[in-house]
Steps between C-alpha positions, in 0.01 A plus 500: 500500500693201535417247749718160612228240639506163629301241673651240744152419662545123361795268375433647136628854498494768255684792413348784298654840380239700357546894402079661508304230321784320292627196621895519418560174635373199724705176657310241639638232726356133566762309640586333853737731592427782786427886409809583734717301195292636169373847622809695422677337241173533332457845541883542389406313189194721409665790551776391270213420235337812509786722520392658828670550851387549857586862505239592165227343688197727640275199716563150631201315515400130674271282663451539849290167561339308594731206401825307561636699804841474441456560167323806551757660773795451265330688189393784760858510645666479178279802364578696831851480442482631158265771623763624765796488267293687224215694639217343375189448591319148533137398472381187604220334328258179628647172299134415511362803283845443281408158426103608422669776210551173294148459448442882520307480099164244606206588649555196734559535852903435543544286811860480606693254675805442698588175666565585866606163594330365838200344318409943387493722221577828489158654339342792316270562240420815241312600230580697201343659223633680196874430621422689852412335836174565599478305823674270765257233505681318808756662705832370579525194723657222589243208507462102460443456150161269524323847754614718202288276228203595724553857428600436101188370439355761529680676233391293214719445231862620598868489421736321747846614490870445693660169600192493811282371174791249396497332811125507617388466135316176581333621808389824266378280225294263676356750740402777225511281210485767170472802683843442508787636185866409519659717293882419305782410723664835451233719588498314846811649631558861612647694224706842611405727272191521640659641826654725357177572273281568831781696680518759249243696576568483878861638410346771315306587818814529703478167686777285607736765652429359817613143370682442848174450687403256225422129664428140279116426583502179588115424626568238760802461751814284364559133644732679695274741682220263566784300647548724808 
C-alpha cells in the first residue's frame, strides 16, 4: 500500500512516500520559505525520485495539529485536492505522537514539544516499550512552558523533543536539571514517514473515506478568533 505523507505543522516540513513498511523516499525542508512555496514542488520532486505518480497512490497521510495554523490548513487542503481528483482516502495523524515515533526504541518517557508562540508550548508526553506505545503520559495541551515542568517532574528521567525544547531549553534545564535528555538535532523535527507509518493501519481499517469532514486540531483559538 502506498502512502504520500507530509507534515506542515512547523516551518520544517517533510515529505514521505512510503509503500507498507519501506520507506521509498523522504524530503525534508528547513528553510525560511512558507509551505504554500515548498509543499508542491517538493512533492513533484519526490515523485520524480521515486518513479511514482498521484494516480498509483492508495493513502495520503498528514498531520492534523496542533501546530503552525497556516501551515497546517495548506497541507490539509493540498491533500484534499489530491483526494478529490484521485479518490483517495486521507488520514490525519497528531504531529505530537509523529514527533514522539523518533524516540519510539527507549524506555524513556518521550515528551514532545511544539513552540506555540504567545509565551506556550504545544505539549504531550508517551511512553513506549519494545517499539510500541504503551501510554500517553500527558495529554495534548497547550500550556506555559514553566506549569508544564511542574508536571515533568514527575516523570523522572525523560526525553524532550520538537523546536518547544529548542527554545525553552534553559527554562527545562534549570527547572529539571538531568531528568532532562536532548536528543540530536535531527531527531527533534517531525519526520513524515512516521505519518505515513501510523496511518497504515488506520487505512487498512477503512478510515479516511470520509476525509471531507476532516478539520486541523488546533487546541486553542487563532489570534484572529480571540480577536473578536
Amino acid at each position: 500500500m502506498k502512502i504520500l505523507s507530509l507534515d506542515t505543522a512547523t516551518r520544517m516540513g517533510s515529505i514521505a512516500l512510503v509503500d507498507e513498511d519501506q520507506l521509498l523516499g523522504e524530503i525534508q525542508f528547513n528553510t525560511e520559505i512558507t509551505h504554500t512555496e515548498r509543499l508542491l514542488p517538493g512533492i513533484e520532486n519526490l515523485l520524480q525520485k521515486t518513479g511514482c505518480h498521484l494516480k498509483d497512490l492508495d493513502g495520503l497521510a498528514c498531520t492534523i495539529g496542533p501546530g503552525s495554523f497556516t501551515g497546517l490548513r495548506i497541507g490539509l487542503a493540498t491533500l484534499k485536492g489530491f483526494a478529490q481528483v484521485y479518490k483517495l482516502p486521507i488520514v490525519g495523524v497528531s504531529s505530537l505522537l509523529t514527533l514522539a515515533h523518533n524516540g519510539i526504541l527507549s524506555e524513556l518517557p518521550i515528551v514532545s514539544l511544539l513552540d506555540a508562540k504567545r509565551g506556550e508550548v504545544y505539549a504531550a508526553a508517551y511512553q513506549f516499550k519494545q517499539g510500541i506505545l504503551k501510554e500517553t503520559l500527558i495529554p495534548e495541551q497547550a500550556v506555559k512552558p514553566e506549569i508544564l515542568c511542574d508536571t515533568l517532574s514527575k516523570l523522572g528521567p525523560c526525553w524532550l523533543l520538537g523546536d518547544g525544547a529548542y527554545v525553552y531549553r534553559e527554562l527545562f534545564t534549570d527547572r529539571l536539571q538531568s531528568n532532562v535528555i536532548y536528543p540530536p538535532e535531527f531527531l527533534m523535527r517531525i519526520h513524515a514517514k512516521w505519518i505515513a507509518w501510523l496511518a497504515l493501519p488506520r487505512f487498512k481499517k477503512g478510515e479516511g473515506k470520509d476525509w471531507q469532514r476532516l478539520t486541523p486540531n488546533y487546541l486553542r483559538p487563532s489570534d484572529a478568533e480571540l480577536k473578536k
